[in-house]
Structure formats: structure tokens, C-alpha cells
DOLUMBA-726835 format. One record per residue (C-alpha): residue number from 1; chain; x, y, z. Coordinates in steps of 0.001 Angstrom, whole numbers. Each point is the difference from the previous one (the first is absolute). Example, Ala and Ser with C-alpha at 12.3 -4.5 7.8 and 13.67 -1.06 7.14 Angstrom:
% DOLUMBA-726835
<atom><seq>1</seq><mol>A</mol><X>12300</X><Y>-4500</Y><Z>7800</Z></atom>
<atom><seq>2</seq><mol>A</mol><X>1370</X><Y>3440</Y><Z>-660</Z></atom>
***
This chain:
% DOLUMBA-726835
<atom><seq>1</seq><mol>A</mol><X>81879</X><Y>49982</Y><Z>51591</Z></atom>
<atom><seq>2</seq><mol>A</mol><X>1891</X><Y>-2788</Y><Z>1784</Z></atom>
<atom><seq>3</seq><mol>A</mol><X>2655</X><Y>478</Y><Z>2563</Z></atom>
<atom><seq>4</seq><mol>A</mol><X>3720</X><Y>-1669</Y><Z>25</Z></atom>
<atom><seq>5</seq><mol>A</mol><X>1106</X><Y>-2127</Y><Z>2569</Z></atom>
<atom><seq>6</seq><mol>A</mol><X>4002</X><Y>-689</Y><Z>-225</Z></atom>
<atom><seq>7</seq><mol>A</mol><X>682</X><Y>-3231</Y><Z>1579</Z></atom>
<atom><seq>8</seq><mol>A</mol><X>4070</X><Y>143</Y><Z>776</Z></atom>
<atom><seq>9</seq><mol>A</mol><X>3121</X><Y>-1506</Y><Z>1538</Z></atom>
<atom><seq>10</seq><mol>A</mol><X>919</X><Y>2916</Y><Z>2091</Z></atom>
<atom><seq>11</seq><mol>A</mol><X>217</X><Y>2343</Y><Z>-431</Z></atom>
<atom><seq>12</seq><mol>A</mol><X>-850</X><Y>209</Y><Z>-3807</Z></atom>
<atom><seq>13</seq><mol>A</mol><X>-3636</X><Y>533</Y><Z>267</Z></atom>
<atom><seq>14</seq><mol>A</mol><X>516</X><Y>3094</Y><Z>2467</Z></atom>
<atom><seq>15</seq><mol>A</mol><X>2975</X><Y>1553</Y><Z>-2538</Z></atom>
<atom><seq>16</seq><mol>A</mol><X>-2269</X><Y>-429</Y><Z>-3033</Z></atom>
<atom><seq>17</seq><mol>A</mol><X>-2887</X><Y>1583</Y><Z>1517</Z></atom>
<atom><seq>18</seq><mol>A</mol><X>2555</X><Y>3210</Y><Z>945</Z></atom>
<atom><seq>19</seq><mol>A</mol><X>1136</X><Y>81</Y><Z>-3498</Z></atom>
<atom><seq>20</seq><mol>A</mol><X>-3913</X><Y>-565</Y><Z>-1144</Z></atom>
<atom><seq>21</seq><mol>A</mol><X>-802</X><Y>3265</Y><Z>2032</Z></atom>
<atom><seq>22</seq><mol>A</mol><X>3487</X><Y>2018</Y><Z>-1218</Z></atom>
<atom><seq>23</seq><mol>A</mol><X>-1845</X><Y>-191</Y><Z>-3386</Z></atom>
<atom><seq>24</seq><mol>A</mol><X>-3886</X><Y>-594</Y><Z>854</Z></atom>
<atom><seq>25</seq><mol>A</mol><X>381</X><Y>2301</Y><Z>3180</Z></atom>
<atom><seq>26</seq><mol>A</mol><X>-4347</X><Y>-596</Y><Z>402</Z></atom>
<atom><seq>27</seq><mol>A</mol><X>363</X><Y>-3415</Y><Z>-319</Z></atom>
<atom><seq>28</seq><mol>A</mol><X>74</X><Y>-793</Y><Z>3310</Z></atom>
<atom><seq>29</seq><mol>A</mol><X>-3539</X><Y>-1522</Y><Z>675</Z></atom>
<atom><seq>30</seq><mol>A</mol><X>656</X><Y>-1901</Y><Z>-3247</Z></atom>
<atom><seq>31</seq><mol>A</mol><X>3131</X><Y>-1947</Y><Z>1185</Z></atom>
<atom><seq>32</seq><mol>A</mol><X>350</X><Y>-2121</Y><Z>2729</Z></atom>
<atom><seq>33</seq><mol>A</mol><X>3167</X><Y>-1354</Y><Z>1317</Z></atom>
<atom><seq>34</seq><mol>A</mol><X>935</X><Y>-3526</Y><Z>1738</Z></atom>
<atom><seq>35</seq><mol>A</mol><X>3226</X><Y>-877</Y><Z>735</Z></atom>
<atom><seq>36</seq><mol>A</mol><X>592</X><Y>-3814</Y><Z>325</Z></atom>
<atom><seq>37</seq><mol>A</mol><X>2695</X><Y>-539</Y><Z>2978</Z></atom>
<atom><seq>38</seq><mol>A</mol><X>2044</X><Y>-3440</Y><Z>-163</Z></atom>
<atom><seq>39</seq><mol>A</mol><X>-1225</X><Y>-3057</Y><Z>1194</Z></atom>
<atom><seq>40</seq><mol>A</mol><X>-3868</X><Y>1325</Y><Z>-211</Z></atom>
<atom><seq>41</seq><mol>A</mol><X>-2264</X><Y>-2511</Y><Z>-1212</Z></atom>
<atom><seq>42</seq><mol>A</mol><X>-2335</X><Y>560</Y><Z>-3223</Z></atom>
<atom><seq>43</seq><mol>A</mol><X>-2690</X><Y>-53</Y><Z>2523</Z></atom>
<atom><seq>44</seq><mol>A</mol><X>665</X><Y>2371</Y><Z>2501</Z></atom>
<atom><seq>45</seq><mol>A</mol><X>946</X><Y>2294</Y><Z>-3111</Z></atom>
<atom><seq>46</seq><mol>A</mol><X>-3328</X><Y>-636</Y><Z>-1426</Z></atom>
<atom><seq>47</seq><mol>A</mol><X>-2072</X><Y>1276</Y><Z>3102</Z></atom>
<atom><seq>48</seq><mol>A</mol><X>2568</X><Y>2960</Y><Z>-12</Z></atom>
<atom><seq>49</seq><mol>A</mol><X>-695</X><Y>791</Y><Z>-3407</Z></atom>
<atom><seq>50</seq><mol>A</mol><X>-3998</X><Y>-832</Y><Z>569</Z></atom>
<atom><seq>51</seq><mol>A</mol><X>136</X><Y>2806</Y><Z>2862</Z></atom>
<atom><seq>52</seq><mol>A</mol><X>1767</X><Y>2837</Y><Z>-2360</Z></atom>
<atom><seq>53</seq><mol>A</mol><X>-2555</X><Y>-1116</Y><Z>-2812</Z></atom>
<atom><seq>54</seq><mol>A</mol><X>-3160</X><Y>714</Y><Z>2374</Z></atom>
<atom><seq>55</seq><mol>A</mol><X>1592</X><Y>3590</Y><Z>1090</Z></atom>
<atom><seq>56</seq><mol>A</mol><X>-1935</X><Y>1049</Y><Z>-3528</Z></atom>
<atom><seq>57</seq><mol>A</mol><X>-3863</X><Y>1409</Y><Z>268</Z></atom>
<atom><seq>58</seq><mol>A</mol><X>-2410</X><Y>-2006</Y><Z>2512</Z></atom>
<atom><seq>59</seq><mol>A</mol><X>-2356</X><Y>-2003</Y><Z>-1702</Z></atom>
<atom><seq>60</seq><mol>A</mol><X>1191</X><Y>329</Y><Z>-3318</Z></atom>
<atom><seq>61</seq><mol>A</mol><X>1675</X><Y>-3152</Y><Z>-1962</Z></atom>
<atom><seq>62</seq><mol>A</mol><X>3383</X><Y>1409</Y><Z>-1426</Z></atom>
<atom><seq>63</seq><mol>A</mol><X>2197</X><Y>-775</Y><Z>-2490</Z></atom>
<atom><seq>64</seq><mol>A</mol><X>3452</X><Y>-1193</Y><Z>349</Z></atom>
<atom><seq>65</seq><mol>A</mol><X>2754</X><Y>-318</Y><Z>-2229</Z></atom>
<atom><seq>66</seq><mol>A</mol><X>2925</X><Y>-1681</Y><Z>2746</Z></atom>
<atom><seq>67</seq><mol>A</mol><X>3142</X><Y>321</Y><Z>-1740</Z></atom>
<atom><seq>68</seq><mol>A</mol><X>3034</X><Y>-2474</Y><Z>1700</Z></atom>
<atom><seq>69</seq><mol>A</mol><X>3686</X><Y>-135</Y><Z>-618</Z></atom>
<atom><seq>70</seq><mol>A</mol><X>736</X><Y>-3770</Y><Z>-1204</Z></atom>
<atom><seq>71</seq><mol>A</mol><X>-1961</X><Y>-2509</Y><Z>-724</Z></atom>
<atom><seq>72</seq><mol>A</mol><X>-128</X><Y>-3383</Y><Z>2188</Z></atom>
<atom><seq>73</seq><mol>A</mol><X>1534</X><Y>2197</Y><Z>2920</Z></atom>
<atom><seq>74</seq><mol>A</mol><X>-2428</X><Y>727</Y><Z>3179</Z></atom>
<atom><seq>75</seq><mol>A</mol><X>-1200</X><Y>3349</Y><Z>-625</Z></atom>
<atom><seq>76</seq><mol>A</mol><X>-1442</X><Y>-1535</Y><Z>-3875</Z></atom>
<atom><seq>77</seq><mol>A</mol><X>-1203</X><Y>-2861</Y><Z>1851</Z></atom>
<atom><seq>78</seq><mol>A</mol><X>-1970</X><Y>1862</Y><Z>2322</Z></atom>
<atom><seq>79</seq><mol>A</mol><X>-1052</X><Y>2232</Y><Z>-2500</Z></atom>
<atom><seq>80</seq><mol>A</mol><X>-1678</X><Y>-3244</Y><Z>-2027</Z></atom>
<atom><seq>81</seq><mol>A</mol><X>-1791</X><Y>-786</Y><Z>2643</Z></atom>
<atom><seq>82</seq><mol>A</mol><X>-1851</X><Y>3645</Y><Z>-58</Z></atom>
<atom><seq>83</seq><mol>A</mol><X>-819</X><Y>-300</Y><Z>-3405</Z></atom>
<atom><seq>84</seq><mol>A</mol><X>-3134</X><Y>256</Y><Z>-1223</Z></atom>
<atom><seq>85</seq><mol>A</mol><X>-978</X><Y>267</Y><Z>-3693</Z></atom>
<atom><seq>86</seq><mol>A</mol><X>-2598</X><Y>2663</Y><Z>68</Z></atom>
<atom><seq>87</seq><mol>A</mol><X>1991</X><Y>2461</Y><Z>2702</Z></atom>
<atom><seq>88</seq><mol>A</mol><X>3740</X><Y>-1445</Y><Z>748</Z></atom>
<atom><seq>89</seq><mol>A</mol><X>1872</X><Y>-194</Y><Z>-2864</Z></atom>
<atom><seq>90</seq><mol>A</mol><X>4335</X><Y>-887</Y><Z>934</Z></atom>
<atom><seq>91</seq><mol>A</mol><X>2450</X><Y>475</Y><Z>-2128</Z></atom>
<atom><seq>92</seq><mol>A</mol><X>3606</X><Y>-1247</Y><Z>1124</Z></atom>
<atom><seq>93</seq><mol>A</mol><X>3400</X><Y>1890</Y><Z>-1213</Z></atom>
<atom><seq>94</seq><mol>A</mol><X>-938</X><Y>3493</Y><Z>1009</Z></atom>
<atom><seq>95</seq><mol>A</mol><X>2563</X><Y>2956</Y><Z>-674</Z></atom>
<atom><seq>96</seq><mol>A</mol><X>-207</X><Y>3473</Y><Z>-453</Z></atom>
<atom><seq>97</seq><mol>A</mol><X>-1168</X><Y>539</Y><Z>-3549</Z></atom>
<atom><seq>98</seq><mol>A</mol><X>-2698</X><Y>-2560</Y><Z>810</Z></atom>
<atom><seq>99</seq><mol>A</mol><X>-861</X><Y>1534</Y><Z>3192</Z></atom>
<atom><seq>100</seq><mol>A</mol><X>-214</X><Y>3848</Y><Z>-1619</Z></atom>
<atom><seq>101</seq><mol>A</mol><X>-1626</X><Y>-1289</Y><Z>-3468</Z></atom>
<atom><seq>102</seq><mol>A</mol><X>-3102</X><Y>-1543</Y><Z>2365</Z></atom>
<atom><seq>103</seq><mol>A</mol><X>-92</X><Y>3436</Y><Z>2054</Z></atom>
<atom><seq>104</seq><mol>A</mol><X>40</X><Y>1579</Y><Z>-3016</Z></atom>
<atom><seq>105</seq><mol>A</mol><X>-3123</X><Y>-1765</Y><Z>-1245</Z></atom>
<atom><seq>106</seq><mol>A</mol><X>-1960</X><Y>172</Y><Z>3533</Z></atom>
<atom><seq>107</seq><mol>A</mol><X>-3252</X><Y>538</Y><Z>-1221</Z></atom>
<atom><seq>108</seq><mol>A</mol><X>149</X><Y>-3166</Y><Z>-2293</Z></atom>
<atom><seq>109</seq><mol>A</mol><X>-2188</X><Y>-3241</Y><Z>627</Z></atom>
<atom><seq>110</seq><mol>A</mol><X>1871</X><Y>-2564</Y><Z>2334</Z></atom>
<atom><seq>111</seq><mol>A</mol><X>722</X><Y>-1671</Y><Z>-3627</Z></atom>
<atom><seq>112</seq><mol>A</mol><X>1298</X><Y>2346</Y><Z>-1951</Z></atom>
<atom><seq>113</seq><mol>A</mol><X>2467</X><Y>819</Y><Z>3195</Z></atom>
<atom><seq>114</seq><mol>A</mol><X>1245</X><Y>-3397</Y><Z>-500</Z></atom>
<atom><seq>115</seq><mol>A</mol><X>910</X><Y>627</Y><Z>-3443</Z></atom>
<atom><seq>116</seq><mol>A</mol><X>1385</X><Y>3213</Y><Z>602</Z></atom>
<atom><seq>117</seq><mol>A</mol><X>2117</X><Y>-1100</Y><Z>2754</Z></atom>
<atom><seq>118</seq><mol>A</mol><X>1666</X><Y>-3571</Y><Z>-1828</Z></atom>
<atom><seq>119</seq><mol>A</mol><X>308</X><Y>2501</Y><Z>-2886</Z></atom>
<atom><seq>120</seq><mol>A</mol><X>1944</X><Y>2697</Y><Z>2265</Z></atom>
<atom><seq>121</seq><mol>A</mol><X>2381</X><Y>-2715</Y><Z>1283</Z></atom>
<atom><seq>122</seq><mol>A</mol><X>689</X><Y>-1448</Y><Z>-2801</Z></atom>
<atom><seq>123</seq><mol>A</mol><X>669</X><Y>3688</Y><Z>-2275</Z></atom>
<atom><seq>124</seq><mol>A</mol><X>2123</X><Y>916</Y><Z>2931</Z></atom>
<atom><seq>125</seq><mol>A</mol><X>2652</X><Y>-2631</Y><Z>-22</Z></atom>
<atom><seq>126</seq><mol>A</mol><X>2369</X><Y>104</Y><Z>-2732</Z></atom>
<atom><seq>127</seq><mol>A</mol><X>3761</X><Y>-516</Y><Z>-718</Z></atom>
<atom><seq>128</seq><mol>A</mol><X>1876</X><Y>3570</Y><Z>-690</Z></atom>
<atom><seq>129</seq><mol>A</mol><X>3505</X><Y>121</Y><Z>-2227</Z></atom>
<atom><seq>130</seq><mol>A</mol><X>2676</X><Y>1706</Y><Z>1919</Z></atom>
<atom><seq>131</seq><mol>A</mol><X>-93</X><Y>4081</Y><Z>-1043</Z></atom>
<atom><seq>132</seq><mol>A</mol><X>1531</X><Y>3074</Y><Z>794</Z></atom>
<atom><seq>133</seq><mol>A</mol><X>-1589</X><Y>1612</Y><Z>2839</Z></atom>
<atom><seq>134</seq><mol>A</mol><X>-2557</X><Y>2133</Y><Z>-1279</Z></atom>
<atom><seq>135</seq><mol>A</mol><X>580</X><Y>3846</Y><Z>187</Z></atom>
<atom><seq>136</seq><mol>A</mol><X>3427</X><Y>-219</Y><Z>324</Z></atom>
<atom><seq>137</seq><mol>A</mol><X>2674</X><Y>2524</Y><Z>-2341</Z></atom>
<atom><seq>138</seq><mol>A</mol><X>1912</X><Y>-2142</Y><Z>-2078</Z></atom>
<atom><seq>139</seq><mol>A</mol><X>3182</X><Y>1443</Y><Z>-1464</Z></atom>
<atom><seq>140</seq><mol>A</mol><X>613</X><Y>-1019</Y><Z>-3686</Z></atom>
<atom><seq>141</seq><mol>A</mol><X>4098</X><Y>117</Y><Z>-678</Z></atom>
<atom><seq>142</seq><mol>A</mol><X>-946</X><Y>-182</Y><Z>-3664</Z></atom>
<atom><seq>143</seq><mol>A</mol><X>-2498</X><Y>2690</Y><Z>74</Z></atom>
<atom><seq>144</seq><mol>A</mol><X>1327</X><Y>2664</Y><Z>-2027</Z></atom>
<atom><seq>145</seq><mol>A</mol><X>-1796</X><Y>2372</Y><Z>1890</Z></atom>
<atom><seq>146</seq><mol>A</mol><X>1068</X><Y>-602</Y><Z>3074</Z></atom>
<atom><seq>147</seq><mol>A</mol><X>3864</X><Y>-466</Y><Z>-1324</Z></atom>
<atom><seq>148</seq><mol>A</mol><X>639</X><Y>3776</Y><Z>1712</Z></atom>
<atom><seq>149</seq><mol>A</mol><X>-48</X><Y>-1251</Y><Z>3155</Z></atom>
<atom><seq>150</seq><mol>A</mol><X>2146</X><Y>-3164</Y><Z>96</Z></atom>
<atom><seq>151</seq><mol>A</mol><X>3643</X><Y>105</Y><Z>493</Z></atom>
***
């Protein structure tokens, strides 16, 4: 099972790993959290993230799928220079469908988590048509049987 490391601006990564645990509320030792602040350099977020990513089980090489805001930005540079092909996998563009799919499928090789989570991003973005609010009573003036109670 690999654990998530959201690399942020602040502070995105800490709000997405609240509304991981609203839904996930176990998924706590699963999901780490690193806000980026301005002005920090890929480097010094790279050691920060390097210390949250050895806060897993002593002596045991983990897997890490790092999941960053935008690509070419500090916290996706940093997270590039973590990667590793066999245990660091990043993916760049991270949101909250993307984020829950890849909780959702937690006990999924590191691979398949990559999958899961460019497939939860992508499914979760979409353009909606304008609609009446759902759930709302509508009054129909041309409804016969509602004709009673207009004036």
C-alpha cells in the first residue's frame, strides 16, 4: 500500500488532506501534508517533503505517490526531484476527485494508483449546463392541476 504525499502552495496541501479525512476519516497515516510557503526553494521543499516521507515504518522502503498542484511551480519541482520509478511516482494537477479516487484505491500497487488518480482528475472536471436547482417546487401556471390555486 503506498502512502500520499500532497506537495502544495499553502495552504492547499493541508485543506485537501482535511477534506481527504472528512471522507477517509482513517486515512490519516496514509496522507501526508506539505504546505509550500512563498519564496521557498524546490530544495528546501524537497528535504521537507524527504522528512514527512521517512515518518512511515523504520527500515522499510515505502511507496509514494506525491501528488502537487501545478506543474513547473516549486512544490512539482521539488516533487521531481523525489521521484523514483520503483517507489515515488508524482503526478501534477491534483484536486479532489483525484485525491479521493487514489484513497479510494489504497491498497493498489504504486502503478495502478497512478492510473487511478490521472483517471479521478480527469472524470472529475467537467463543464455543467445551467439547471434549476435540484429539489426545488416548481409551480406550473399551465398545470391544470394546480389551476385551483392560482388567482
Amino acid at each position: 500500500m503506498a502512502a500520499v504525499l500532497i506537495v502544495a502552495h499553502a495552504p492547499l496541501a493541508s485543506a485537501l488532506k482535511a477534506v481527504a479525512a472528512h471522507v477517509y476519516a482513517d486515512c490519516g497515516h496514509a496522507v501526508e501534508a506539505l504546505d509550500v510557503q512563498p519564496g521557498a526553494s524546490p530544495e528546501t521543499v524537497r528535504d521537507e517533503a524527504r522528512a514527512l516521507m521517512r515518518r512511515g515504518e523504520p527500515g522499510r522502503e515505502a511507496d509514494w505517490l506525491v501528488l502537487t498542484d501545478v506543474f513547473g511551480a516549486t512544490p512539482c519541482n521539488a516533487a521531481l526531484m523525489l521521484s523514483d520509478p520503483l517507489h515515488v511516482r508524482v503526478v501534477s494537477g491534483v484536486n479532489v476527485p483525484m485525491l479521493w479516487r487514489t484513497l479510494c484505491y489504497a491498497d493498489e500497487t504504486l502503478e495502478a494508483l497512478v492510473t487511478r488518480a490521472v483517471g479521478g482528475a480527469t472524470q472529475g472536471v467537467m463543464q455543467l449546463a445551467p439547471a434549476r436547482p435540484q429539489n426545488q417546487a416548481t409551480t406550473f401556471a399551465r398545470d391544470p392541476l394546480h389551476h385551483h390555486h392560482q388567482q
